[in-house]
C-alpha positions in Angstrom: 0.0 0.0 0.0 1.1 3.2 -1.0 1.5 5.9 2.1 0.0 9.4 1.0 2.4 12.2 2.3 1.0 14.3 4.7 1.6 18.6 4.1 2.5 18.2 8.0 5.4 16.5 7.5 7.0 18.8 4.4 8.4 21.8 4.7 6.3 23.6 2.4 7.0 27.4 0.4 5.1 30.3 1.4 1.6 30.3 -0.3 1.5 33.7 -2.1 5.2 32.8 -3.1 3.8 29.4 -5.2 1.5 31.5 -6.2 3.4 34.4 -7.8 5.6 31.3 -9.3 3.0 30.1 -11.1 1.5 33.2 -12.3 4.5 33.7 -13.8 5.1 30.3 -15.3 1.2 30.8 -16.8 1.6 34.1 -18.1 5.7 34.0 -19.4 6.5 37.4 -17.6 6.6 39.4 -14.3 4.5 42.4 -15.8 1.6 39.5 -17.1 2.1 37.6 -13.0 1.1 40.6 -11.5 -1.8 41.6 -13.7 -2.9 38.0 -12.8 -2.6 38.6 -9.0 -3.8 41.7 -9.0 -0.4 43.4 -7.8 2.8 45.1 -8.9 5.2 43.8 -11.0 7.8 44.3 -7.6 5.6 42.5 -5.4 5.6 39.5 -7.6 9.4 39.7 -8.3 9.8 40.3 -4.4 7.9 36.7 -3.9 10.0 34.8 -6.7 12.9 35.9 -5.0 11.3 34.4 -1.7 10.6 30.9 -3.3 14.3 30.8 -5.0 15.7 31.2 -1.3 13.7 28.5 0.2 14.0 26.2 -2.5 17.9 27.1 -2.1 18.5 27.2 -6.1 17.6 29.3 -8.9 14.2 29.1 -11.1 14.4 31.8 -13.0 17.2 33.2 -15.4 17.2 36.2 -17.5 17.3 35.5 -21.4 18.5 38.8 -22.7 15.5 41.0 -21.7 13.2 38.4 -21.2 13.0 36.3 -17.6 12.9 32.2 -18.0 12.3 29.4 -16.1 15.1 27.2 -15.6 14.5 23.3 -17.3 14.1 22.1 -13.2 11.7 25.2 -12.8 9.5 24.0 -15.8 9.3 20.9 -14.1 8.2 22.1 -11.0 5.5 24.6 -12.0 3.7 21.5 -14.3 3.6 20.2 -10.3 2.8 23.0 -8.7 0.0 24.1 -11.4 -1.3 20.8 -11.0 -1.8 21.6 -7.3 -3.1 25.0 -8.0 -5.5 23.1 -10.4 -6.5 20.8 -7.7 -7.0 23.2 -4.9 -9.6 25.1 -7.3 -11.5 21.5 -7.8 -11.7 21.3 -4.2 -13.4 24.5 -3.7 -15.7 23.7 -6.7 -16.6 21.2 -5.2 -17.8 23.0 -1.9 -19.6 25.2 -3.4 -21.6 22.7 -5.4 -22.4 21.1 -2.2 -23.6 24.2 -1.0 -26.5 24.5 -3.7 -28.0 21.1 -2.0 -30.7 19.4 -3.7 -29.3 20.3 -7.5 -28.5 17.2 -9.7 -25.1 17.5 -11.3 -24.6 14.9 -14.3 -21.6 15.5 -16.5 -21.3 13.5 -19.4 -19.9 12.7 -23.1 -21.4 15.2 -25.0 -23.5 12.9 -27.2 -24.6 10.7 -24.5 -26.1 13.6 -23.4 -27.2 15.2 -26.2 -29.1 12.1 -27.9 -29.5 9.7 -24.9 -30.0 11.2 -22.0 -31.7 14.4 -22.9 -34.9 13.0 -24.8 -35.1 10.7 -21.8 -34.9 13.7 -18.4 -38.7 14.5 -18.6 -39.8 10.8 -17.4 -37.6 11.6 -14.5 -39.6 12.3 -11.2 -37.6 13.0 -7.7 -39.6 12.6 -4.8 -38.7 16.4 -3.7 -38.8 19.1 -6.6 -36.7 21.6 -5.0 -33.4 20.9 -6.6 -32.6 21.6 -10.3 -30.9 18.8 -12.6 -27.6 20.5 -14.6 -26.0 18.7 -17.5 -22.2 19.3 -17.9 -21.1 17.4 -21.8 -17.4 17.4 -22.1 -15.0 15.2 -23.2 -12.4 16.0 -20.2 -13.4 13.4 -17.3 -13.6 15.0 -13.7 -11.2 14.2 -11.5 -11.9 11.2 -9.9 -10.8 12.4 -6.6 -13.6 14.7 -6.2 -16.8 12.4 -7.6 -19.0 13.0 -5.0 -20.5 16.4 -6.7 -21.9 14.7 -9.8 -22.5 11.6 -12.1 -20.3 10.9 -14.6 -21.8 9.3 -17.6 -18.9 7.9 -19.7 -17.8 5.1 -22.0 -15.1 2.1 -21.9 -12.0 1.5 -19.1 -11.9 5.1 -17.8 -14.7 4.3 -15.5 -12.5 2.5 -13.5 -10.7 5.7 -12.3 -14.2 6.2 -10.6 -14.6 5.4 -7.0 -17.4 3.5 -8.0 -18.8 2.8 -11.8 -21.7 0.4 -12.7 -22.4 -0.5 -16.5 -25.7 0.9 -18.2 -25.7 -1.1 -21.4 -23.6 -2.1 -24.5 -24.9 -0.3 -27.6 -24.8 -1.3 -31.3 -24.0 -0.1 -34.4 -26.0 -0.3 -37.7 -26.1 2.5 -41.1 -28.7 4.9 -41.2 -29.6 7.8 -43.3 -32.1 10.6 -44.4 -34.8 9.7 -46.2 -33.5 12.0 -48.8 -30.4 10.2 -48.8 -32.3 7.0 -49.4 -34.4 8.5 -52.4 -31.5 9.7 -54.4 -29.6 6.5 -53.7 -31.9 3.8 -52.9 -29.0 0.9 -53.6 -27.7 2.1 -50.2 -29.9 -0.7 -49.0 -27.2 -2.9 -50.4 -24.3 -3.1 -47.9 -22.1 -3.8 -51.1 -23.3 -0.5 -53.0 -23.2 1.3 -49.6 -19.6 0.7 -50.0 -19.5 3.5 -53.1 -21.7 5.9 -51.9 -21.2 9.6 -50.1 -20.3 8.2 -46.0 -19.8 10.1 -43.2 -17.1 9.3 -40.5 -16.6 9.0 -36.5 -13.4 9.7 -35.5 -13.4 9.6 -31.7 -9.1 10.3 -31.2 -6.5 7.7 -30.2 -8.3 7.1 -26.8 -10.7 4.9 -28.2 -8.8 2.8 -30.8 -11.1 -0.2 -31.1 -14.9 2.0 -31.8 -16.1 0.2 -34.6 -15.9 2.0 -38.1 -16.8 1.7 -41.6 -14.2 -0.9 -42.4 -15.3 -3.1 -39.8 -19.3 -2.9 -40.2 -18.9 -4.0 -43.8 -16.6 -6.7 -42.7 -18.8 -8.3 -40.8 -21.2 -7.4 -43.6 -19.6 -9.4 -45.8 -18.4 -6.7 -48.0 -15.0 -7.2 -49.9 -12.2 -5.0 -48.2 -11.5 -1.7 -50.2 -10.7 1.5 -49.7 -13.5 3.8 -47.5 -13.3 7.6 -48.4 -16.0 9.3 -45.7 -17.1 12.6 -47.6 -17.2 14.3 -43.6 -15.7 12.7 -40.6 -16.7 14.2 -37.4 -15.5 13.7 -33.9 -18.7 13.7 -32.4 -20.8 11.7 -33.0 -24.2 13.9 -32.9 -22.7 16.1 -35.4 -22.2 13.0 -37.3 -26.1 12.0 -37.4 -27.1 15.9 -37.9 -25.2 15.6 -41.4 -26.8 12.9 -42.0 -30.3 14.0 -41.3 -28.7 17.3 -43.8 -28.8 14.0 -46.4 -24.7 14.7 -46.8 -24.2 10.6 -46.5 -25.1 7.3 -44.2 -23.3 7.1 -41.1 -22.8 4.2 -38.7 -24.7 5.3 -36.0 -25.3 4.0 -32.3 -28.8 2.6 -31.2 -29.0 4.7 -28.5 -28.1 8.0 -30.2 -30.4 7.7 -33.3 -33.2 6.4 -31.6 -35.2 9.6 -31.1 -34.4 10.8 -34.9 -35.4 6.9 -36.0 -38.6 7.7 -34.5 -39.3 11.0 -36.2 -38.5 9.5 -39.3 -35.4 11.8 -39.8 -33.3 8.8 -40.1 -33.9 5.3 -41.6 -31.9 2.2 -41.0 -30.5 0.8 -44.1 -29.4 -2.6 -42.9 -30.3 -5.3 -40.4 -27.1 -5.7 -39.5 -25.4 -4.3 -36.6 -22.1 -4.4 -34.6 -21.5 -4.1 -30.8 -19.7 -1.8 -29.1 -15.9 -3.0 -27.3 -16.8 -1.8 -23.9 -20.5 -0.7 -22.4 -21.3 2.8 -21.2 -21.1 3.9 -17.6 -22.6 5.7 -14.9 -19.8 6.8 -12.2 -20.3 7.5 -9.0 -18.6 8.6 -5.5 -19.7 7.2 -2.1 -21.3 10.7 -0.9 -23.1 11.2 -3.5 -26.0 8.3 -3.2 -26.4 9.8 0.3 -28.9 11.9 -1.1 -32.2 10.8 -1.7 -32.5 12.7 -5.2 -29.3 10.8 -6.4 -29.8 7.7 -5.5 -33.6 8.3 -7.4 -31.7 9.1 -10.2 -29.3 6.3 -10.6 -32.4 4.0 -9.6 -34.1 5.9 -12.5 -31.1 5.7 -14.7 -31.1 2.1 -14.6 -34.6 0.8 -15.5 -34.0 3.4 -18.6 -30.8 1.5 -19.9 -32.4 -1.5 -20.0 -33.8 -0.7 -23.4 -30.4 -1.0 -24.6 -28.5 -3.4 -22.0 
């Protein structure tokens, strides 16, 4: 087991002396430091000279007219801005707890978006005081500080998460605009669907085994060739609005095209689907079932993902 160190037992710098360090490590001069900080240019050199004689070694040299930090002070202030960074989480965090009752549920942006959105209104909490705030980003919170919201997110990540629970697996299958389908009705055809206009998911080197194109028509039985998308699009709900705009088919997830499936915005072209690697998540820190609005919620959340689970 891995002892945490205590801030008792180091002998740590003054406070506004970190902080004039890393105002000047942000902003890349003395002049920018102290507009930061709200003081003078000779208060913030006056506190860099402070940290340099309790450190007991030089972090800053002067580069002609300019001031630098050394290579070992550009090492330091990643550390110490990650502190700073932390230190503002944990005062987030306090103030969120302040506001009580309200539901905070960050998420992937399209799991939000196309998922979770068109499904809020069924949710009912016993006590209507609180409101229910959707944060979509692809940034994960830190999972040292879960206890303010939910954390709706996809694959191995959730096991950062003090605690994680799976929703459901999704699957993948081509749909398109009815449009689309009119002015290309061999699309139905896995094999012509090859040649025609496609649009792309890219979701970035974290998540290196999503299904694409190439392996839908694999398992499609299509003969490998080269796939040309016309658009490829990191999110995925930008992805399905160009293909409601009829600008190609796009291998879309169950669970995000279900609402335009239903107003007939979007039509599957193909019985055949592919599963998703990994499921989605909900994650989760201890404190935050302790209140009975939350632990509605994840109840609530639940019985919902069944559809797709």
């Amino acid at each position: 087991m891995t002892n945490k160190v205590k801030s008792a037992d180091l002998n740590l710098p003054p406070l506004r002396a970190l902080q004039a360090f890393e105002a000047f490590g942000r902003t890349g001069s003395v002049n920018g430091a102290g507009q930061s900080l709200n003081v003078t240019p000779g208060a913030v050199s006056q506190q860099l000279k402070a940290l340099e004689d309790f450190v007991g070694m030089t972090l800053i040299l002067k580069d002609g007219r300019r001031a630098v930090l050394t290579p070992e002070a550009e090492a330091y202030h990643a550390l110490v801005e990650q502190g700073f960074e932390k230190l503002a989480a944990a005062q987030a965090y306090l103030a969120q707890q302040k506001e009580g009752s309200d539901l905070i549920i960050s998420g992937l942006p399209t799991v939000l978006l196309k998922w979770l959105n068109p499904l809020l209104h069924r949710f009912q909490p016993s006590s209507g005081d609180g409101v229910i705030k959707l944060e979509a980003t692809h940034n994960e919170p830190d999972p040292d500080l879960p206890g303010q919201m939910f954390r709706l997110t996809y694959g191995a990540v959730s096991q950062s998460f003090p605690h994680s629970r799976p929703l459901f697996t999704d699957r993948c299958f081509p749909v398109c605009s009815p449009e689309y389908l009119e002015r290309y009705p061999q699309a139905r055809d896995p094999v012509e669907l090859a040649g025609l206009p496609l649009i792309g998911i890219d979701w970035g080197a974290s998540y290196p085994t999503v299904p694409g194109w190439e392996d839908w028509f694999a398992a499609s039985g299509v003969p490998p060739g080269e796939i040309k998308p016309v658009e490829v699009h990191s999110l995925s709900g930008l992805a399905l609005e160009s293909a409601v705009a009829g600008k190609g088919a796009v291998l879309a997830q169950a669970s995000f095209a279900k609402l335009d499936l239903e107003l007939g915005r979007l039509i599957r072209v193909s019985d055949d689907d592919l599963p998703m690697p990994e499921p989605y998540f909900v994650c989760w820190g201890q404190r935050m079932v302790e209140k009975p609005t939350s632990k509605e919620f994840l109840d609530w959340l639940h019985a919902e993902a069944r559809e797709f689970g």
